[in-house]
N, C-alpha and C positions, 0 to 999 in steps of 0.2 A: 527663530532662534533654536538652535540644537544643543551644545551643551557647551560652556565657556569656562576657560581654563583661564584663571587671574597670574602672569606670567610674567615676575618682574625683569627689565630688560634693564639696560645703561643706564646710571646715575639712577636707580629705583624705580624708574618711572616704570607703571605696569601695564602691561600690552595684552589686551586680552584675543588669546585664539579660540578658535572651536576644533576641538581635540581629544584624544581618550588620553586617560593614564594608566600606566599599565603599574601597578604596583609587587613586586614579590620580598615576600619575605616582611621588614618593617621597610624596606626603599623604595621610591622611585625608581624606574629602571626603566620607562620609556614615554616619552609625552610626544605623539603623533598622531596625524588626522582620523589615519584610521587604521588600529591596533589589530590584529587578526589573536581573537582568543584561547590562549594558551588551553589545553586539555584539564579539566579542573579546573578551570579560572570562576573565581566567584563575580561573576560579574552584577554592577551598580548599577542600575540605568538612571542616567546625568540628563535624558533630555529637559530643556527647559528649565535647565539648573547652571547656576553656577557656582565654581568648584574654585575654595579659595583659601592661599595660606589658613592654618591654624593663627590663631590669636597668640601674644606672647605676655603674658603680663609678670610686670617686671616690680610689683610693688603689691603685696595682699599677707592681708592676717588672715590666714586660711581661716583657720580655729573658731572662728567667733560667730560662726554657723548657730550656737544657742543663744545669742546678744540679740540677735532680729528682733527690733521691734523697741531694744531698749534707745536706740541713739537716731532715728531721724528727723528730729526735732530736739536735736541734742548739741550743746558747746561744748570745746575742748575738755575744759578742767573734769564738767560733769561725767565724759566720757574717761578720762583715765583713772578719777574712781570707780565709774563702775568696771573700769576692768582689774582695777588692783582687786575689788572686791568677789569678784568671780573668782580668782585667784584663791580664794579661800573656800569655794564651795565646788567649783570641779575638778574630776576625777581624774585619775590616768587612763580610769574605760572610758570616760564619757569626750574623752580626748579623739578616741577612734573615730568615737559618732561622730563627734566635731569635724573633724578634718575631711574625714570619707564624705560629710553633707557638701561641705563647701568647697572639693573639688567635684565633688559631680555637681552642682551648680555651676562653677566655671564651664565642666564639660557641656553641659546644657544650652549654655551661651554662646560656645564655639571658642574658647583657650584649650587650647594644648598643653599648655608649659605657663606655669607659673614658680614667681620667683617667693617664696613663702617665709617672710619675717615671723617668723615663730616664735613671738614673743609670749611664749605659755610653759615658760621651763621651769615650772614651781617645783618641782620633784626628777628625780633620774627615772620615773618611768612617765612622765608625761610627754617627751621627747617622743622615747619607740612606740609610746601608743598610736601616738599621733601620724608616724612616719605608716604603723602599719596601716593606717585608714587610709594616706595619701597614697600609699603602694595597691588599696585593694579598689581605689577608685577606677585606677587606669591611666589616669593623667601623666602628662610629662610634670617632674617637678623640682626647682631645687630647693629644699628642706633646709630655709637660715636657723638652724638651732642656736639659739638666741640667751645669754646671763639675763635674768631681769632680775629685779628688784622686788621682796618679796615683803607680804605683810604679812607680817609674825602676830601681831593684837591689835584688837580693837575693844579691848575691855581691860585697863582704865582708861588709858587713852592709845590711840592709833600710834601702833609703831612699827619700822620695816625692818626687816634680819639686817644685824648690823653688819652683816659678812657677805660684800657684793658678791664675792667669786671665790665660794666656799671651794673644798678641794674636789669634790663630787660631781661637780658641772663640768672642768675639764677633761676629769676621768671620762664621765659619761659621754663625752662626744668622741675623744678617743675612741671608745668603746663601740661606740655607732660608725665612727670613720672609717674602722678595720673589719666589720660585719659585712655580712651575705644579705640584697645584695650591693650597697653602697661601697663597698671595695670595686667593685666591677665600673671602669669605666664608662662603660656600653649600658649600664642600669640605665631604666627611663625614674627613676629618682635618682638624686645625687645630693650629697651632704654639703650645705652651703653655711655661712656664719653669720649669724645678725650682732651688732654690736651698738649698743648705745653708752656704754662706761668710759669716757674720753674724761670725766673728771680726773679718774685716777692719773695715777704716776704715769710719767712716760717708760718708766721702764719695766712697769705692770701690763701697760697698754703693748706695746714692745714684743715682750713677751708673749703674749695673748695671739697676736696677731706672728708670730713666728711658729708655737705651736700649730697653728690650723695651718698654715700654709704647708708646715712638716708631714701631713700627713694627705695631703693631698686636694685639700679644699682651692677651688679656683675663685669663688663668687662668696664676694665679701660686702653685704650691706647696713646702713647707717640711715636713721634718721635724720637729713639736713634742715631746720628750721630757722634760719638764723635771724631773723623777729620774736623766735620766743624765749630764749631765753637774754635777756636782758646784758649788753655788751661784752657780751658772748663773742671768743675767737671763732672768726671764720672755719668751717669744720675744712672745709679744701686746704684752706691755709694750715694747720694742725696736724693734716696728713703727710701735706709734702714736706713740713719740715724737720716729720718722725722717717720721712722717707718711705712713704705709706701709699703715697695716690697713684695707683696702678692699675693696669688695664685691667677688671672682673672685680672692683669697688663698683657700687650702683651705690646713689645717694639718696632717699627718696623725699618727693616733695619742694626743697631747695627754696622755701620761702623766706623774699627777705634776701637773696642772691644778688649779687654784682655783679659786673661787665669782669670783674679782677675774676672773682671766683668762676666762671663760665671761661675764662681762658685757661687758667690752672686744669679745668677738664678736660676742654680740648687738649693741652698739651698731651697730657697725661692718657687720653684714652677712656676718658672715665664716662660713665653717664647718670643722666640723672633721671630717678622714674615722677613722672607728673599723674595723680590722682587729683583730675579738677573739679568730682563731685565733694568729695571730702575736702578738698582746699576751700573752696569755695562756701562751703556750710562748717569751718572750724575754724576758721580765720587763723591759717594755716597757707592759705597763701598769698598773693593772686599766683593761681596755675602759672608754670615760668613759659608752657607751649607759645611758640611764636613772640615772647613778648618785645614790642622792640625795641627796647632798652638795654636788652641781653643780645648783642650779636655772638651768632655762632648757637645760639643755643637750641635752634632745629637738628641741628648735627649729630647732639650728644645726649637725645632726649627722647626718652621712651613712656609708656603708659602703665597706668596699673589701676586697678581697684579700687587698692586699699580696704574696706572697711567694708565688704559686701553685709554688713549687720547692720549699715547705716544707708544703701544703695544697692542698687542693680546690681548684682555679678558678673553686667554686660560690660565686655570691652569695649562694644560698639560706642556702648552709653557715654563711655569714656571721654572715647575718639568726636562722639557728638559734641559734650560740654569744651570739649578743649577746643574745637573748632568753633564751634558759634561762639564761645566767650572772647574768643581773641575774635572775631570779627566786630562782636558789639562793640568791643571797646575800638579798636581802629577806626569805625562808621563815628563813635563818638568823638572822636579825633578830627574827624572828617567834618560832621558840624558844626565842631568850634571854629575850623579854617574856614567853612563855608563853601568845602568842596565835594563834589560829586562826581568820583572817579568811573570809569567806565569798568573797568575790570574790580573784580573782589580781589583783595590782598592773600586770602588763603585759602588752598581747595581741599575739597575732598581726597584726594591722592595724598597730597601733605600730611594730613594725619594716620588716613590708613598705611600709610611707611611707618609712623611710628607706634604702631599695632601690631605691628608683623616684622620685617626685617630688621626695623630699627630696636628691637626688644632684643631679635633674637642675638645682636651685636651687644646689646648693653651683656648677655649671658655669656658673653665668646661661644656661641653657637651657633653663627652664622653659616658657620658650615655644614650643617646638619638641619637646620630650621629657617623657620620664619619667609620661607618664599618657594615655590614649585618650582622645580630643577631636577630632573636625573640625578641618581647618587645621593637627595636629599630623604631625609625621614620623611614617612608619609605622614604627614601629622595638615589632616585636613578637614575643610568645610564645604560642607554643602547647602546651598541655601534655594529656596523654590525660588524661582524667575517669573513664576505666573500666579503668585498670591496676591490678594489684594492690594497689598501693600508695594509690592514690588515691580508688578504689570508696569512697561512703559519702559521707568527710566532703567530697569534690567534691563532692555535689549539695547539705550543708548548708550546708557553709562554704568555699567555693574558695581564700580567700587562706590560712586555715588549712590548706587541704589542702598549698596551695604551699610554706608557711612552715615545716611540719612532718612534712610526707611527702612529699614528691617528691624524685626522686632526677634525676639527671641523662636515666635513659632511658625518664623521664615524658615528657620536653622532645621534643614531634613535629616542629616547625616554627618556624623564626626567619627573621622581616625583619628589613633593617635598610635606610634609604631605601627602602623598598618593593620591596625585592629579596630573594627567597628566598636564604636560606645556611644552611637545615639542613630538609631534609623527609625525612620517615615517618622521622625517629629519625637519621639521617644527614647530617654535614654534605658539602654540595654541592661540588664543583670550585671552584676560585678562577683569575684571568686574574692572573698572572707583573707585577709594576709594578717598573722600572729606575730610576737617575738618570741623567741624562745632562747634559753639564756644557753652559751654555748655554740649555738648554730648561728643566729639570727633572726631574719625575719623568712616567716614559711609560710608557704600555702597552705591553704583550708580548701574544705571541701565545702565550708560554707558557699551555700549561692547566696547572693543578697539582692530581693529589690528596692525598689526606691520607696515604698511604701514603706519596708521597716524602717528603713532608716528617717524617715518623716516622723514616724511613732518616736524612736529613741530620740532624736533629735525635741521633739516637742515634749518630751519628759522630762530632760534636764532643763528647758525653757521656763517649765512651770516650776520648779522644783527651786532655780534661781530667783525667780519671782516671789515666790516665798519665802527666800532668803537674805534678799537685800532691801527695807526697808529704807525710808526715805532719810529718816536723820541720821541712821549711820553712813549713807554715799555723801552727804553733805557733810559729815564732821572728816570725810576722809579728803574729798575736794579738798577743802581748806586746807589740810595736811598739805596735800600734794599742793596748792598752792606757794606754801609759806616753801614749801621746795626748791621750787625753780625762783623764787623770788619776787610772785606776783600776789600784791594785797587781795581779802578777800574782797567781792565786787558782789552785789545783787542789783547791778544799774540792766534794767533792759532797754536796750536800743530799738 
């Protein structure tokens, strides 16, 4: 084996060649057997490697890079108090730390581009803190600057601002829409919108969503759950009959979905991101990947995170859980009929499409990402071919080898804009990025490694630990229970 280029051809399928790339600038600009080396070419050496889209993830709370530890052995309710109650104890600096840790952890993992529900908009500077950390990671990213719902007291008893969308949230993202350099098309961040307020008015909602669009935002996402809240209008149904379900909505999760709502997406162009570690541990879904009760819904269906405070930051991991769960359950399909089919119903290509290409479509970025192509962003991976792990079925089947044996410190080498940010196994130094009121967002001459950012990181960790005892997450739980409509419960299953 020499060095293999993962090369998606007709209908997705991926054809691997053995090839150089020649990259200039942040493009592609030639994929051939063999590239004769431009003068000053920084050249990679790829033997015994293979060389493959960037990951695209289309569903992650950057931010929560100091939560590690508090939710993998955590339920839903317990988990939205303790993020409401973070909310009350981090900063707009510790915001930077945040964001910067858990994109260089995606970067780590091999994402290029993720799509980042920001739901951390407690204040008008936790937004550009945030933005500046994901600008100084390197990552591609779009930035869902996100309304939430804020806790104002918890002494006498728990109460949230009674002002969903006070005037200072919209200002603020205006604000951020028209800065340097999110004004710039061509930016590898780009300001995107998260949105969960669909209680209010229609003509709040309406409005909300004409704003952002006025100023340029393409990528609009939505938590779909439609199990939890309790006969609850279909969010698809809600969209198209505000005139709302349009191509660059991503919907995340879609637990609890119908045959009806999966055609509403495909009409429309929409997709939906599936996180089937978090589904699967927040009963939150079943994962919708593959299911087949949903036709069409491979089509329109992309991967994400979600919740790297509660899991891997691996996309792979992703692509793992969502493949093997939808096999278990088919095989179990299979033993109640009593059959023992010859072929498996889902492969590994199937899901690595919806890791790469199929992400990069749910962003409208297809054109620019998510697959090796001439004229595409170089936003790549490289992974060893002759590690432990990988020996073998790298030289038969490389996407298989990706999808089902690699681990994280397979991952040798990550671009993204055609910029190194992780070589021989190691993520690289990152340049310090500020706001600055006026300008925008600017470069530092800060260098940063990963070690500080480990320290800052595990300072606000502890710092949180000390500040959210037990009976206040549990008095807040129940709050947000009696919210959405659900009795308090101490049943363990």
């Amino acid at each position: 084996m020499s060095r293999t280029v993962l090369v998606h051809g007709d209908q997705d399928r991926v054809l691997p060649q053995s090839a150089d790339v020649l990259i200039e600038g942040d493009r592609i600009s030639k994929i051939e057997a063999a590239i004769p080396a431009p003068a000053g070419c920084h050249i990679i050496d790829c033997t015994d490697k293979i060389i493959s889209p960037g990951f695209v993830d289309t569903h992650h709370h950057v931010w929560q890079s100091p939560l590690k530890g508090f939710f993998g052995d955590t339920a839903l309710f317990p988990y939205l108090a303790i993020v409401h109650a973070a909310g009350l104890e981090l900063t707009a600096e510790d915001m930077y730390w945040a964001n910067l840790a858990g994109s260089l952890e995606a970067v780590d993992a091999g994402t290029t581009t993720t799509l980042d529900h920001a739901h951390m908009n407690w204040s008008n500077e936790h937004s550009r803190s945030a933005i500046a950390g994901t600008l100084s990671s390197g990552i591609r990213s779009i930035f869902g600057y996100t309304p939430v719902a804020r806790l104002s007291a918890t002494k006498p008893n728990i109460e949230f601002s009674p002002e969903p969308l006070p005037d200072w949230v919209m200002e603020t993202f205006e604000q951020l829409a028209t800065s340097h350099p999110l004004n710039d098309p061509e930016s590898r961040v780009q300001l995107g919108f998260g949105f969960d307020f669909y209680h209010l008015p229609k003509n709040v909602v309406l409005g909300v969503f004409e704003k952002v669009k006025s100023l340029g935002t393409r990528i609009i996402t939505s938590h779909f759950i439609r199990n939890f809240v309790r006969d609850s209008e279909s969010l698809p149904v809600l969209l198209k009959s505000y005139g709302l379900l349009q191509k660059g909505v991503v919907l995340s999760h879609a637990g609890g979905a119908t045959s009806d709502d999966v055609k509403l997406l495909q009409d429309a162009n929409c997709f939906v991101s599936a996180t089937p570690n978090t589904e699967l541990a927040m009963a939150v879904g079943p994962p919708v990947c593959f299911h087949p009760d949903l036709p069409g819904i491979d089509e329109v269906c992309s991967l994400g995170v979600d919740c790297h405070s509660a899991t891997s930051g691996s996309m792979v991991n992703e692509m793992r859980t969502a493949l093997q769960t939808a096999r278990g359950l088919d095989s179990e399909a299979h033993i109640r009929k009593g059959q023992w089919p010859r072929q498996i119903s889902y492969t590994t290509a199937d899901v690595f499409k919806m890791g790469t290409i199929q992400g990069a479509r749910a962003l409208c970025m297809e054109q620019d990402i998510g697959s090796i192509e001439v004229g595409k962003k170089a936003d790549l991976v490289v992974f060893d071919a002759l590690s432990p792990a990988m020996a073998c079925v790298a030289q038969r089947d490389p996407v298989m080898a990706i999808v089902l044996h690699s681990t994280i410190r397979d991952i040798d080498t990550v671009l993204v804009d055609g910029e190194l940010r992780k070589q021989n196994g190691k993520l690289l130094p990152v340049t310090g990025t500020e706001w600055h009121d006026g300008t925008g967002f600017v470069d530092t001459s800060h260098i940063i490694h990963w070690r500080e950012v480990a320290e800052r990181i595990l300072a606000v960790h502890k710092r949180l630990v000390s500040k959210m005892p037990e009976p206040l997450l549990l008095e807040i739980e129940n709050h947000v229970r009696e919210l959405f409509g659900h009795k308090h419960s101490s049943t363990k299953l």
